[in-house]
CHARMM-style PDB file with segment names, atoms N, HN, CA, C and O in Angstrom:
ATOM      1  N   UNK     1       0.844  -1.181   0.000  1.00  0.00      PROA
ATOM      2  CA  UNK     1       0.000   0.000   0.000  1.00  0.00      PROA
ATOM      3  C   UNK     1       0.892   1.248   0.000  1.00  0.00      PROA
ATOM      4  O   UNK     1       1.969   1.426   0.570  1.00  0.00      PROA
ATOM      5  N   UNK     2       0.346   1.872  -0.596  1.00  0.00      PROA
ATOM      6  HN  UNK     2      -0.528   1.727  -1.060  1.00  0.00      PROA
ATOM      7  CA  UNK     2       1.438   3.419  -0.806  1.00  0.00      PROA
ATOM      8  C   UNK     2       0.829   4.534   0.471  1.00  0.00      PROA
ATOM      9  O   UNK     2      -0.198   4.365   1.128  1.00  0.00      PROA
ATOM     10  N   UNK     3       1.363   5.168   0.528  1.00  0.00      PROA
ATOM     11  HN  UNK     3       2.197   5.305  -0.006  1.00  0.00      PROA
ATOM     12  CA  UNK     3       1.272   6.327   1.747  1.00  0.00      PROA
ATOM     13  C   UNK     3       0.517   7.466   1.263  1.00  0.00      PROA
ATOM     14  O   UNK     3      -0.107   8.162   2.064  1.00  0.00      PROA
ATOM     15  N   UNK     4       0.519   7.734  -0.063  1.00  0.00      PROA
ATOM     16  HN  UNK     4       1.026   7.169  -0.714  1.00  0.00      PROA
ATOM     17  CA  UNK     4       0.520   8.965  -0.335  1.00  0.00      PROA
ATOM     18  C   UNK     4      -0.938   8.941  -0.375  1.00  0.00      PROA
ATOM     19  O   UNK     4      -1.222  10.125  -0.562  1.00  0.00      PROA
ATOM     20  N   UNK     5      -2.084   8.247  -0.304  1.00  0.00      PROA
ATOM     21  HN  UNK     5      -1.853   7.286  -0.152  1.00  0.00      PROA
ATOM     22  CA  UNK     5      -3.254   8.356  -0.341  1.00  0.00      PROA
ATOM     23  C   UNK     5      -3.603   8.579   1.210  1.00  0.00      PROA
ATOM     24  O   UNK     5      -4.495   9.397   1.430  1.00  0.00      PROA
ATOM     25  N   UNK     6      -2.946   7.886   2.415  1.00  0.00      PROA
ATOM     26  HN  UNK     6      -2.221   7.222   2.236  1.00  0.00      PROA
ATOM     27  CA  UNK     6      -3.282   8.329   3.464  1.00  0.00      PROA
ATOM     28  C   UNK     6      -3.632  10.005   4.158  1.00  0.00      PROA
ATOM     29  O   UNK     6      -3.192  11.090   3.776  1.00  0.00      PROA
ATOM     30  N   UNK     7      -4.456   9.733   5.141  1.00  0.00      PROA
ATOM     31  HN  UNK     7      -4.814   8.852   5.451  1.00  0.00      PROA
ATOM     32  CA  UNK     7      -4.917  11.190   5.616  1.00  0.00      PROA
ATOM     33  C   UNK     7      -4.627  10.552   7.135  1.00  0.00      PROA
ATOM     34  O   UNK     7      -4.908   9.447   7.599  1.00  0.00      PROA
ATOM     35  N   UNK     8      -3.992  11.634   7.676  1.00  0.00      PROA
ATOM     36  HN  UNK     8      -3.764  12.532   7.299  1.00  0.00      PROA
ATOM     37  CA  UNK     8      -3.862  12.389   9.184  1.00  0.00      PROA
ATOM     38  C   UNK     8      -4.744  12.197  10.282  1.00  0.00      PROA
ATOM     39  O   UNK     8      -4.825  13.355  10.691  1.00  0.00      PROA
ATOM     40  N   UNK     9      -5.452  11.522  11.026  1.00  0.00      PROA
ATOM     41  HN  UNK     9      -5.386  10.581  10.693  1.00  0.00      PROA
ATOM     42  CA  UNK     9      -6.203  12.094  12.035  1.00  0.00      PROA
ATOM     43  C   UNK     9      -5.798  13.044  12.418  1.00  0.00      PROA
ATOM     44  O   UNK     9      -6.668  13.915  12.396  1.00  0.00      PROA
ATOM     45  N   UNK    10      -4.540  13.501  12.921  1.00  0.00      PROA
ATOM     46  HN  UNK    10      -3.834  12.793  12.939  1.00  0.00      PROA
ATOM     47  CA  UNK    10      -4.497  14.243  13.792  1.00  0.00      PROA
ATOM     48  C   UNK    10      -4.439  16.103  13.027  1.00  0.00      PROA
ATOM     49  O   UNK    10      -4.606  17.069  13.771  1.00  0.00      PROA
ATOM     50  N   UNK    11      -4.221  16.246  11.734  1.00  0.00      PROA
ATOM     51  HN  UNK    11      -4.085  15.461  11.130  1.00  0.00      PROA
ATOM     52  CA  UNK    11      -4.262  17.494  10.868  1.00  0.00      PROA
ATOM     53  C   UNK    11      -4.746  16.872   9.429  1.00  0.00      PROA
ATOM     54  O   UNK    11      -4.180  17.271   8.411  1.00  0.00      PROA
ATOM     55  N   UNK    12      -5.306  16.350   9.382  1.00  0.00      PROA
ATOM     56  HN  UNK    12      -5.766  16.026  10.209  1.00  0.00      PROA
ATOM     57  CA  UNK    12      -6.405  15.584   8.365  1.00  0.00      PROA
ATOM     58  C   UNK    12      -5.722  16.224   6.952  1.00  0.00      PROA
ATOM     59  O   UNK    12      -6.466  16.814   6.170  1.00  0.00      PROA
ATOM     60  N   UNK    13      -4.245  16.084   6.648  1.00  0.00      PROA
ATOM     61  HN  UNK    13      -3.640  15.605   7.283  1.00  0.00      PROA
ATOM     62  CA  UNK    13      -3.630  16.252   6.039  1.00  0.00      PROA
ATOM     63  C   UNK    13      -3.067  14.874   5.176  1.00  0.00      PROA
ATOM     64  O   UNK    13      -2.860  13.747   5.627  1.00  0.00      PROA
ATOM     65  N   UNK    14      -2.917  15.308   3.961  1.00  0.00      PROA
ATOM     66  HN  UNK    14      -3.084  16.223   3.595  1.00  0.00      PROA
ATOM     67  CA  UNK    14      -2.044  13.519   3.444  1.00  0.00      PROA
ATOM     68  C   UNK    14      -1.163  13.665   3.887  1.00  0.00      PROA
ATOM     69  O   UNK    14      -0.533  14.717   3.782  1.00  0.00      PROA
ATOM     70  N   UNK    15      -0.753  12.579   4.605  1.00  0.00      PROA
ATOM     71  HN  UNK    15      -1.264  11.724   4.690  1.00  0.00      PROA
ATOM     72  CA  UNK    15       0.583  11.981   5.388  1.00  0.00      PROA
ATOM     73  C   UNK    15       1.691  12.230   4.813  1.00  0.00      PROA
ATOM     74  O   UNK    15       2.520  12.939   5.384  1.00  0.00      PROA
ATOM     75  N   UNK    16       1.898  11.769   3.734  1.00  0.00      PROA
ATOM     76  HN  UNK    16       1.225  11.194   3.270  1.00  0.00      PROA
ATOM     77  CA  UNK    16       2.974  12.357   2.867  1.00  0.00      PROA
ATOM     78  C   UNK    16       3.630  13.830   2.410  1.00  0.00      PROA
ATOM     79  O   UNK    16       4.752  14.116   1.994  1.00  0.00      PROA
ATOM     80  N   UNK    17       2.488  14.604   2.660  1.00  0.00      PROA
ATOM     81  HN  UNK    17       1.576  14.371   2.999  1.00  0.00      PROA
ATOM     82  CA  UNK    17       3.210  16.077   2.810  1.00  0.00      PROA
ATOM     83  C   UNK    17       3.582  16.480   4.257  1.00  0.00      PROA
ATOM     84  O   UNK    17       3.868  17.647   4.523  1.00  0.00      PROA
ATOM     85  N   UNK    18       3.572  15.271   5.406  1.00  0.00      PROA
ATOM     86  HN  UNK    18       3.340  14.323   5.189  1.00  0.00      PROA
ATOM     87  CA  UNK    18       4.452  15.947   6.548  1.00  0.00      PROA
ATOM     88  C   UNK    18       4.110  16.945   7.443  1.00  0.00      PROA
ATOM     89  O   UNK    18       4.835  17.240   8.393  1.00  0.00      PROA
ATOM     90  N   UNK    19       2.967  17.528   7.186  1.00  0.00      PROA
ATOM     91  HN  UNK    19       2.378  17.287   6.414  1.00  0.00      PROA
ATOM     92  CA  UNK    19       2.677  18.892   7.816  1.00  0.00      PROA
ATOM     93  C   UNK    19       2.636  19.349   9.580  1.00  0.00      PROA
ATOM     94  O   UNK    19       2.717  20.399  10.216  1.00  0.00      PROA
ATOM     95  N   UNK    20       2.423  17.580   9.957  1.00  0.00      PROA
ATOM     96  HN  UNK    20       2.357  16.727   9.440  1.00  0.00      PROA
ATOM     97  CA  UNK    20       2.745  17.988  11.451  1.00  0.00      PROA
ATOM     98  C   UNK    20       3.258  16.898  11.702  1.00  0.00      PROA
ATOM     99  O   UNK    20       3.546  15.983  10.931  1.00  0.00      PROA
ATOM    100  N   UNK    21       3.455  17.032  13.459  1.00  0.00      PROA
ATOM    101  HN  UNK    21       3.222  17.776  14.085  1.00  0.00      PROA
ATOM    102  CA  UNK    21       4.414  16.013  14.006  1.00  0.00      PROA
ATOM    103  C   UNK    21       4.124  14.142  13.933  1.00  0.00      PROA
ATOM    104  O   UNK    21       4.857  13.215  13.590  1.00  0.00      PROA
ATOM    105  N   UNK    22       3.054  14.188  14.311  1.00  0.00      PROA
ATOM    106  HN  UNK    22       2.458  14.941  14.589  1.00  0.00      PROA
ATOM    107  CA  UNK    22       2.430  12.922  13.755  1.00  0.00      PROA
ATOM    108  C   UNK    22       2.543  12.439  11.984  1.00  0.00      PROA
ATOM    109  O   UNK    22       2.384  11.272  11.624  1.00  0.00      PROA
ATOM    110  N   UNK    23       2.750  13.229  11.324  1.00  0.00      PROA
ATOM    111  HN  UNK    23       2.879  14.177  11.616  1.00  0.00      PROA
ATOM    112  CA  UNK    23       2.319  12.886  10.176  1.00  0.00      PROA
ATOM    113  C   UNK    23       3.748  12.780   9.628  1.00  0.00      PROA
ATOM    114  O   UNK    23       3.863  12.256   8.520  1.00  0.00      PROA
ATOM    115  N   UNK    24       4.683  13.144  10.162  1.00  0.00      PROA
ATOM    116  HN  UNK    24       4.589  13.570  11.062  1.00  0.00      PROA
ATOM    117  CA  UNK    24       6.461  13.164  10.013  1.00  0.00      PROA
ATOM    118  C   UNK    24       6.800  11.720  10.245  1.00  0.00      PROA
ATOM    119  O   UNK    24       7.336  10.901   9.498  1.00  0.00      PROA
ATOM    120  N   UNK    25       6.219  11.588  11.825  1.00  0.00      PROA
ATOM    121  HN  UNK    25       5.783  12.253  12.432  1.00  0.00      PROA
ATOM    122  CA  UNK    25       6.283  10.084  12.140  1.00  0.00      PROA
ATOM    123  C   UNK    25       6.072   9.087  11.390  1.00  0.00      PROA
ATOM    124  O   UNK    25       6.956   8.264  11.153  1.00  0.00      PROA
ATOM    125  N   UNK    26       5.083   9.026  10.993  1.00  0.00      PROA
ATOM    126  HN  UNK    26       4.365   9.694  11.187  1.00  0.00      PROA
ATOM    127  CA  UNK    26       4.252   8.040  10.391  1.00  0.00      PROA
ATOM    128  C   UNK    26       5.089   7.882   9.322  1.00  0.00      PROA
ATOM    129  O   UNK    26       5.761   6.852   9.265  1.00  0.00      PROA
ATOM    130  N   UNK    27       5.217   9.105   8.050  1.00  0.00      PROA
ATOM    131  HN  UNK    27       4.672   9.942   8.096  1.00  0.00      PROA
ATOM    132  CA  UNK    27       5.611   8.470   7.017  1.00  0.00      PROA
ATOM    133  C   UNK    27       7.377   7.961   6.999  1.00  0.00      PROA
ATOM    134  O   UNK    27       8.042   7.297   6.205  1.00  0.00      PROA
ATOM    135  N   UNK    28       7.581   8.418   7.857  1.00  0.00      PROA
ATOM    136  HN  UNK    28       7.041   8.957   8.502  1.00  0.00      PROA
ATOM    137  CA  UNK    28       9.254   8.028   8.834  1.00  0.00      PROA
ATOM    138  C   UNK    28       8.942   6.510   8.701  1.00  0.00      PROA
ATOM    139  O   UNK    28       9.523   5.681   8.000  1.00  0.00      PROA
ATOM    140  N   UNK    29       7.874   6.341   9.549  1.00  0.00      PROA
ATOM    141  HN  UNK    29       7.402   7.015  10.119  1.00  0.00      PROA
ATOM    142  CA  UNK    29       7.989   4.794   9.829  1.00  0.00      PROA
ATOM    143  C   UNK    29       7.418   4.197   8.906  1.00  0.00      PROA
ATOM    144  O   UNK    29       7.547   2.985   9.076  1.00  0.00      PROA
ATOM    145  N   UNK    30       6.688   4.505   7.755  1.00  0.00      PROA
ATOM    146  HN  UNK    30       6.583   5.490   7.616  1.00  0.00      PROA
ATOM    147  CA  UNK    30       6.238   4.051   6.824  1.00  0.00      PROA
ATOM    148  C   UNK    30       7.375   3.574   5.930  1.00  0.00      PROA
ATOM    149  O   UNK    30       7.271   2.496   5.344  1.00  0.00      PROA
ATOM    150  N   UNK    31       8.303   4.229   5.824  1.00  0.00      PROA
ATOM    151  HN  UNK    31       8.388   5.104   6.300  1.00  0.00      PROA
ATOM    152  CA  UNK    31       9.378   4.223   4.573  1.00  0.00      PROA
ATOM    153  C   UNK    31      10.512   3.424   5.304  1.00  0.00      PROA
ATOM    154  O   UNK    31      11.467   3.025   4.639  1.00  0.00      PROA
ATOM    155  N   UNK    32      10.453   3.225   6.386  1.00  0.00      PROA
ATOM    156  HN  UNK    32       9.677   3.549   6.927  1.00  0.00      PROA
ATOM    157  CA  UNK    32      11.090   2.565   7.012  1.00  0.00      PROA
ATOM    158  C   UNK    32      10.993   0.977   6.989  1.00  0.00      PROA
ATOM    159  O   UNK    32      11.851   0.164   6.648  1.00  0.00      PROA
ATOM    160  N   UNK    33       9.230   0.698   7.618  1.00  0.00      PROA
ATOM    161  HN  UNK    33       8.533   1.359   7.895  1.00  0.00      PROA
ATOM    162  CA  UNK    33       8.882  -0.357   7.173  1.00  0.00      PROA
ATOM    163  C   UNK    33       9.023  -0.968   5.909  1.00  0.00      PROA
ATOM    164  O   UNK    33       9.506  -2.093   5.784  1.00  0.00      PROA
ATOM    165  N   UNK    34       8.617  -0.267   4.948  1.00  0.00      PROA
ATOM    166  HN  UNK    34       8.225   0.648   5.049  1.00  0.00      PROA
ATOM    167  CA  UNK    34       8.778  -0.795   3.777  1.00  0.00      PROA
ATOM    168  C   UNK    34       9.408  -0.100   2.354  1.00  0.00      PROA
ATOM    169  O   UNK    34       8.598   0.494   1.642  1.00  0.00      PROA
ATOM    170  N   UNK    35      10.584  -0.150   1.995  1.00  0.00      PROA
ATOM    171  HN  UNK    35      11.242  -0.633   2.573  1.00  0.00      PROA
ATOM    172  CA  UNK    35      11.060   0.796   1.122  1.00  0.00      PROA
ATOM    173  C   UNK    35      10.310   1.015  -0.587  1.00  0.00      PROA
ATOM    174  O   UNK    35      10.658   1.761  -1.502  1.00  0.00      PROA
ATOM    175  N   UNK    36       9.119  -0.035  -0.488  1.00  0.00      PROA
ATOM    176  HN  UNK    36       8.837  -0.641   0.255  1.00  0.00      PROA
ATOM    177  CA  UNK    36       8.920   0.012  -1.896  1.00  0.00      PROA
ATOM    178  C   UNK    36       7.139   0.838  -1.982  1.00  0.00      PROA
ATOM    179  O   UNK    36       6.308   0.819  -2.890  1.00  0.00      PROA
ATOM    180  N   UNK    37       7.113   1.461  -0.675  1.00  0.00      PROA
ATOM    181  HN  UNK    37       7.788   1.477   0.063  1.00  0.00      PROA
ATOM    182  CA  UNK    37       5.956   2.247  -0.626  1.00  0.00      PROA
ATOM    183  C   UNK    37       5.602   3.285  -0.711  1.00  0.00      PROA
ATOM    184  O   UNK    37       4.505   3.786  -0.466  1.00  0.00      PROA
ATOM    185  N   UNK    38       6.669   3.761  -1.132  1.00  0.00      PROA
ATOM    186  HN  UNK    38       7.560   3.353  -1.331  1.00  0.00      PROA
ATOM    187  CA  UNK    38       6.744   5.139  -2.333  1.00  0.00      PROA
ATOM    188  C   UNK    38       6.504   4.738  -3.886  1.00  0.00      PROA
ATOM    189  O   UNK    38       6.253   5.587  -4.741  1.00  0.00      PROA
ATOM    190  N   UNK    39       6.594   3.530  -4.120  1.00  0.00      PROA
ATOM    191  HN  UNK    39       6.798   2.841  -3.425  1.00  0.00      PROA
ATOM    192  CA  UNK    39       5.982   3.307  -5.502  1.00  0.00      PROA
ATOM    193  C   UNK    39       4.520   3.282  -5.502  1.00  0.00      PROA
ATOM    194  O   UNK    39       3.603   2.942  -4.754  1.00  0.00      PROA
ATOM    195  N   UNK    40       4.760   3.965  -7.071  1.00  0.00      PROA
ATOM    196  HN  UNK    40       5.505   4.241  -7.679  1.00  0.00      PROA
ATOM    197  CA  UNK    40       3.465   4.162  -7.584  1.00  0.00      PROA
ATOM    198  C   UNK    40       2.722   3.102  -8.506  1.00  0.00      PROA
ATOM    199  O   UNK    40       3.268   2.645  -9.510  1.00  0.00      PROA
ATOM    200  N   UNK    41       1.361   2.715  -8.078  1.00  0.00      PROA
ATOM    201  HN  UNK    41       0.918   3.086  -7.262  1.00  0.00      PROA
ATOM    202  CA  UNK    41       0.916   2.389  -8.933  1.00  0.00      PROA
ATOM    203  C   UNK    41       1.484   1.595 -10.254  1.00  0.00      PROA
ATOM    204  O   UNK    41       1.717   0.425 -10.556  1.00  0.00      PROA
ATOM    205  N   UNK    42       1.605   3.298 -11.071  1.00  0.00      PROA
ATOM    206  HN  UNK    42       1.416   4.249 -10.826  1.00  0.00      PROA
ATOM    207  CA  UNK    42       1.760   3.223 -12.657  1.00  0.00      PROA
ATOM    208  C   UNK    42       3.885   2.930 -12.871  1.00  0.00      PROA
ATOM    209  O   UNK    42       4.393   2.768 -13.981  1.00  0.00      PROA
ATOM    210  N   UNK    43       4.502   2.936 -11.875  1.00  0.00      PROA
ATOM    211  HN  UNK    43       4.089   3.068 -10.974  1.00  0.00      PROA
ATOM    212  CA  UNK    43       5.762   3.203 -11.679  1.00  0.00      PROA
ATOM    213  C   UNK    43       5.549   1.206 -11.665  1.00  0.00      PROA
ATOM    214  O   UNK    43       6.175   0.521 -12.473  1.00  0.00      PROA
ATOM    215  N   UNK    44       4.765   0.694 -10.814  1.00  0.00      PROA
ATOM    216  HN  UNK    44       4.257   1.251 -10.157  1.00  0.00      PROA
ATOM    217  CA  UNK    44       5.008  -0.713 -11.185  1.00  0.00      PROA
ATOM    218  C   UNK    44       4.128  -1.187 -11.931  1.00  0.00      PROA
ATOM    219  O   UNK    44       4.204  -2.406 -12.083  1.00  0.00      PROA
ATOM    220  N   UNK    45       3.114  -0.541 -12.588  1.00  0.00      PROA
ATOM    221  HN  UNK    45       3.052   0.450 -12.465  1.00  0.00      PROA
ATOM    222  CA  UNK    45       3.296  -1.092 -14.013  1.00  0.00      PROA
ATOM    223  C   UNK    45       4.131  -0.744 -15.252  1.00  0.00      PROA
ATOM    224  O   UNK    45       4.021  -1.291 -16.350  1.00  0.00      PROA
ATOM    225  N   UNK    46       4.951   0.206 -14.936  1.00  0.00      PROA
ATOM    226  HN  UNK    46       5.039   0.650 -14.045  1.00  0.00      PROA
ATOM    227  CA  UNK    46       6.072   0.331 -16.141  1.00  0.00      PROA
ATOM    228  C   UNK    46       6.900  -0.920 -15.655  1.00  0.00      PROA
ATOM    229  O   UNK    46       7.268  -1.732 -16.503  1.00  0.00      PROA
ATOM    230  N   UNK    47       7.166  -1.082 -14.515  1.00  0.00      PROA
ATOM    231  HN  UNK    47       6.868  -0.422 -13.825  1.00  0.00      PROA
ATOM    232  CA  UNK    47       8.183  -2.111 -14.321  1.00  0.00      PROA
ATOM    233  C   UNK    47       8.111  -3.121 -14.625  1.00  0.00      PROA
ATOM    234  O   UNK    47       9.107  -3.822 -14.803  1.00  0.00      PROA
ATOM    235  N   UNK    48       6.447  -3.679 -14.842  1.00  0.00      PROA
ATOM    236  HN  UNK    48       5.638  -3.110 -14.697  1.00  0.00      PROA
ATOM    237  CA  UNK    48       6.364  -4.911 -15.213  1.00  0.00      PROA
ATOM    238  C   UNK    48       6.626  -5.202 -16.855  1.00  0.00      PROA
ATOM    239  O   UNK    48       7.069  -6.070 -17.606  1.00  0.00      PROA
ATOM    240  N   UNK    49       6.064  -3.919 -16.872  1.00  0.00      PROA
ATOM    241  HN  UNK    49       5.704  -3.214 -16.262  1.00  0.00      PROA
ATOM    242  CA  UNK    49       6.167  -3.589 -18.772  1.00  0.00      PROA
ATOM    243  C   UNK    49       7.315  -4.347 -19.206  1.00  0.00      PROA
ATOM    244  O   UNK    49       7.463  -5.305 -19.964  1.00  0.00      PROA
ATOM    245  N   UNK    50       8.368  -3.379 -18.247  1.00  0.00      PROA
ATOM    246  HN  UNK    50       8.248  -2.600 -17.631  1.00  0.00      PROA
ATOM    247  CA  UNK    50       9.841  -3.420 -19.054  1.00  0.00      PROA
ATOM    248  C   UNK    50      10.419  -4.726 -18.875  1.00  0.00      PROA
ATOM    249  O   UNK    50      11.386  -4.942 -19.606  1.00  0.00      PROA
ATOM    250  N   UNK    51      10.114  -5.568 -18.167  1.00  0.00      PROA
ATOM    251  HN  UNK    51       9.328  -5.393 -17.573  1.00  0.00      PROA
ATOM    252  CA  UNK    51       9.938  -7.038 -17.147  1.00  0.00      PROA
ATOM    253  C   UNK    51      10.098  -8.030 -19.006  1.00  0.00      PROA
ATOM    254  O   UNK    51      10.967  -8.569 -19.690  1.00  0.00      PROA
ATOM    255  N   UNK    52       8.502  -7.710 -19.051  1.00  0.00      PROA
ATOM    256  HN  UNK    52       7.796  -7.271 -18.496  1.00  0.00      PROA
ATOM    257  CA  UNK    52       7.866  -8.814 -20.449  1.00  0.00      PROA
ATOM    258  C   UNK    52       8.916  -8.764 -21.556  1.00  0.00      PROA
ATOM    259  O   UNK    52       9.610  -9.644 -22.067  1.00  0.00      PROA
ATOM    260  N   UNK    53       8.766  -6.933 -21.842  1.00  0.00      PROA
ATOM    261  HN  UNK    53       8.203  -6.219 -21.427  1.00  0.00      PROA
ATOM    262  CA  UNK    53       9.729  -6.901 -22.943  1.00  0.00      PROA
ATOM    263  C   UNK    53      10.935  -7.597 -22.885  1.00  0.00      PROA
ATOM    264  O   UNK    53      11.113  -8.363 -23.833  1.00  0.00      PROA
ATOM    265  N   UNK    54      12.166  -7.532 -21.705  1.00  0.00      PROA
ATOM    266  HN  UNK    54      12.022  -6.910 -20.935  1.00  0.00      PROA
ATOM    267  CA  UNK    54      13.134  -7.775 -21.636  1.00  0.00      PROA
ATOM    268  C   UNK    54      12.764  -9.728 -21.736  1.00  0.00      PROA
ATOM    269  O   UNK    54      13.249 -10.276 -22.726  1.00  0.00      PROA
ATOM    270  N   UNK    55      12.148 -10.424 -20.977  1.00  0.00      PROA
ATOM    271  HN  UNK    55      11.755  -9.979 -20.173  1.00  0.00      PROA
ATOM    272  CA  UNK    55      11.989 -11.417 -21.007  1.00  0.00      PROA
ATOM    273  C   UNK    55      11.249 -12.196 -22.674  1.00  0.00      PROA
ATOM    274  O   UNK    55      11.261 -13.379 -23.013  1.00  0.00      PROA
ATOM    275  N   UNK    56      10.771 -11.190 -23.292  1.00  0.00      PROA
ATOM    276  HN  UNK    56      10.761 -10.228 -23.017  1.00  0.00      PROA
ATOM    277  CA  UNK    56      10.033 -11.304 -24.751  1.00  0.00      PROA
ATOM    278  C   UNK    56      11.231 -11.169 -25.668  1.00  0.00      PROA
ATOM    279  O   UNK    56      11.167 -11.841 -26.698  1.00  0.00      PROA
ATOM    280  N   UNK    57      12.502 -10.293 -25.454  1.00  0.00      PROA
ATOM    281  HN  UNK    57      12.553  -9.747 -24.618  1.00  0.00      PROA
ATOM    282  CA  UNK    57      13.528 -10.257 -26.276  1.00  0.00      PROA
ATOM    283  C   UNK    57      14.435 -11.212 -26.540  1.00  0.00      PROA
ATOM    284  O   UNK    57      14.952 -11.633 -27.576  1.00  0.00      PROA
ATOM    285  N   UNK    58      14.568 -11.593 -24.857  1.00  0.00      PROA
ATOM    286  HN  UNK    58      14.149 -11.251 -24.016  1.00  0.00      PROA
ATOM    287  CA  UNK    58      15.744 -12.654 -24.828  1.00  0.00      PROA
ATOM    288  C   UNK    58      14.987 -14.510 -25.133  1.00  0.00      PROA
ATOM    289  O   UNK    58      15.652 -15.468 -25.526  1.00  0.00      PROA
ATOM    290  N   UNK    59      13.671 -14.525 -24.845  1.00  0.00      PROA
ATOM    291  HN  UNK    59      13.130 -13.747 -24.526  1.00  0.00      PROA
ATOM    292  CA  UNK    59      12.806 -15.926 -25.646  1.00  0.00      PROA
ATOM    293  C   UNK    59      13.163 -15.821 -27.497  1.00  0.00      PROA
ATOM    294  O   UNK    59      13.531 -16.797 -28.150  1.00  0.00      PROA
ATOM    295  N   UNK    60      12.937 -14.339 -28.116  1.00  0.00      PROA
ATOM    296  HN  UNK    60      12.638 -13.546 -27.586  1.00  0.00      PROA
ATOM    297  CA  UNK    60      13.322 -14.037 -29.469  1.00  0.00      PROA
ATOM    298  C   UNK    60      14.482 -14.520 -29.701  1.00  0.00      PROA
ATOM    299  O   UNK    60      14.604 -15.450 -30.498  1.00  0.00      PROA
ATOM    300  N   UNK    61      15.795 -13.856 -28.901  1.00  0.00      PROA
ATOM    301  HN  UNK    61      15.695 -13.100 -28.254  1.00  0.00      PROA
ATOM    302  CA  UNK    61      17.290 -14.238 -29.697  1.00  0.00      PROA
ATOM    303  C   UNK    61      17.388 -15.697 -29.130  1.00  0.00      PROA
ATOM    304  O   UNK    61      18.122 -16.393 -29.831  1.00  0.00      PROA
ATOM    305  N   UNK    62      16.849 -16.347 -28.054  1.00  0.00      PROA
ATOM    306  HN  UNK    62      16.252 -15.781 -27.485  1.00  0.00      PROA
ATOM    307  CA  UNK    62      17.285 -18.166 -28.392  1.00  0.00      PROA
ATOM    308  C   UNK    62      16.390 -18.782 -29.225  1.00  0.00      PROA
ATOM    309  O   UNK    62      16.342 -20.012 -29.221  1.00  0.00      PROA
ATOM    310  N   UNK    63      15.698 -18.167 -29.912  1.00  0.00      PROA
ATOM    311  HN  UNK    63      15.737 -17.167 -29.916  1.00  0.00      PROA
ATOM    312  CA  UNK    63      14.868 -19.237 -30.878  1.00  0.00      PROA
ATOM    313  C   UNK    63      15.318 -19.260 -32.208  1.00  0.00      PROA
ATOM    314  OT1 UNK    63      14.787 -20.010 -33.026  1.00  0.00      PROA
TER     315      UNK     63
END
């Protein structure tokens, strides 16, 4: 799950812009917990994209 959709209880702010002390925390420990939760979405579907292709090229040159 990505962070950047989260909201604040405590300054009902998205978490990701930091705006208060709680919300510093959180995404502190968010990025902490997990380093791949700043990806986006569409950031891993390019990745998968580039995934097929590369795996679609190299099935091409052994055949």
């Amino acid at each position: 799950m990505t962070y950047d959709r989260l909201v604040c209880a405590n300054c009902a702010a998205p978490v990701n812009e930091g705006r208060c002390p709680v919300c510093r925390a959180n995404r502190e420990r968010l990025q902490q917990e997990n380093p791949f939760a700043a990806l986006t979405p569409m950031t891993l579907i390019a990745l998968l994209v580039v995934l097929i292709a590369a795996v679609a090229l190299l099935a091409h040159q052994t055949a």
